[in-house]
Every structure is written in structure tokens, then in C-alpha cells.
N, C-alpha and C positions, 0 to 999 in steps of 0.2 A: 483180457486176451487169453490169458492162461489161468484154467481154476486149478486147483490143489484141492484134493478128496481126499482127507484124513479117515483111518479106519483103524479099531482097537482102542485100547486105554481100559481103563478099570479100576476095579479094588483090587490089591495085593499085600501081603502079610509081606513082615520084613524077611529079608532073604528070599524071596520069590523070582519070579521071574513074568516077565510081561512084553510082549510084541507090539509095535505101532508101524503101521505101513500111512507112502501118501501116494496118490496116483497124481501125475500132471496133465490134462488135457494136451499139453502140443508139448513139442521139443524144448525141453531147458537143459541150459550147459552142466551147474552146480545148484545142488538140489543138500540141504539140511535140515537141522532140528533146532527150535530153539524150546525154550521151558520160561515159564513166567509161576512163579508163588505171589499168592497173595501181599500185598505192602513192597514186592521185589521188584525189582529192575527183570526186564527179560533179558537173557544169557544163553549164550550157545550151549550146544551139549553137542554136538556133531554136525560133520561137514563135508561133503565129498563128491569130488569134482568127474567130469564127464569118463577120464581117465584113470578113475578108480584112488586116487589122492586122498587120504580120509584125515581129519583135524579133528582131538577129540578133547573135551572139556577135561581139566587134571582133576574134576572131580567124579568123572565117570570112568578115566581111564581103565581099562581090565576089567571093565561090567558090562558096559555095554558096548554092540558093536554094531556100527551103520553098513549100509551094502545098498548096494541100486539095481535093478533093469535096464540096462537101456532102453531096449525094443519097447518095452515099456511105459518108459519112462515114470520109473514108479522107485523110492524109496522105501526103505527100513529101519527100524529102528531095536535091536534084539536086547532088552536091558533084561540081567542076573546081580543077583544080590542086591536087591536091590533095600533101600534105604528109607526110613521115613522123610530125611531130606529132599530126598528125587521126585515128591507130591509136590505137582504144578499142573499146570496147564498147559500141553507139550504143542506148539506148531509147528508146522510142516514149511519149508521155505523153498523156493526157488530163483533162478537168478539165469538171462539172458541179456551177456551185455547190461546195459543201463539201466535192464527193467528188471523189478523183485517184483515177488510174488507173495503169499500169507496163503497157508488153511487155515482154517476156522477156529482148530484149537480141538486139543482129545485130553478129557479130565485122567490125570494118571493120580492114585492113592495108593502109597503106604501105610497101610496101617494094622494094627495086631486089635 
């Protein structure tokens, strides 16, 4: 019903800095990010509700910062200082009611 369009990701040296947007085809209430590493469990890193509400992972806190469109319907994701740890595989998420949504998935690398 609803696709998620992820855009950005990349190579980055430690301390850098890196942007990830996700577009949603139709309206969703709460729209986040989650990050998957290799052999890891996937984990939230940010969260943020139709109302501007934002839930952020204690390992990202003060780096990075999520933000939305509405009219849009389109997410953010603005990560600084960033860390070799922070390489995963970052998706895009949504949620209406009962139903979740997935992108596809934006490769993000720290590394020097």
C-alpha cells in the first residue's frame, strides 16, 4: 500500500557527518529509522511521531537528529560525529494504525 523511498547513505570518515531522507508514497502517522550491522539484531535509532514527538536511540543521542515533512510525507535523518559503530544498514520505517511499512535499506560506512 505504502512504499518508503530511501535516499543518501555512504562512505564517511569518523567525525563526519551524513544525511539520509525516506519519502512515503501516502499518508503515515509515525515514520522512523531503524540500523541493522552485520551478525546484529536491527535497533531503532530514531522515531518521530505525526506531531513532531521524536524517541532517539542513547547511542545516537546529540548526533543525530530526525525531522519530517508533513505535506510531504517524507523523513530525515541528520547524523554528525559520527562513529565507526553507526556502519549498518539504516531503514526507513513507517506505521498507520496496524500496518508498518520497511525501505529497502541505505548502506551507511564509517570509516577512515
Amino acid at each position: 500500500q505504502v512504499q518508503l523511498v530511501e535516499s543518501g547513505g555512504g562512505l564517511v570518515q569518523p567525525g563526519g557527518s551524513l544525511s539520509v531522507s525516506c519519502a512515503a508514497s501516502g499518508r503515515v502517522f509515525t515514520m522512523g529509522w531503524y540500523r541493522q550491522a552485520p551478525g546484529k539484531q536491527r535497533e531503532l535509532v530514531a522515531n518521530i511521531e505525526s506531531g513532531g514527538t521524536t524517541k532517539y536511540a542513547d547511542s545516537v543521542k546529540g548526533r543525530f537528529t530526525i525531522s519530517r515533512d508533513n505535506a510531504k510525507n517524507t523523513v530525515y535523518l541528520q547524523m554528525n560525529s559520527l562513529k565507526p559503530e553507526d556502519t549498518a544498514v539504516y531503514y526507513c520505517t513507517a506505521k498507520n494504525g496496524p500496518y508498518r511499512y520497511w525501505g529497502q535499506g541505505t548502506q551507511v560506512t564509517v570509516s577512515s
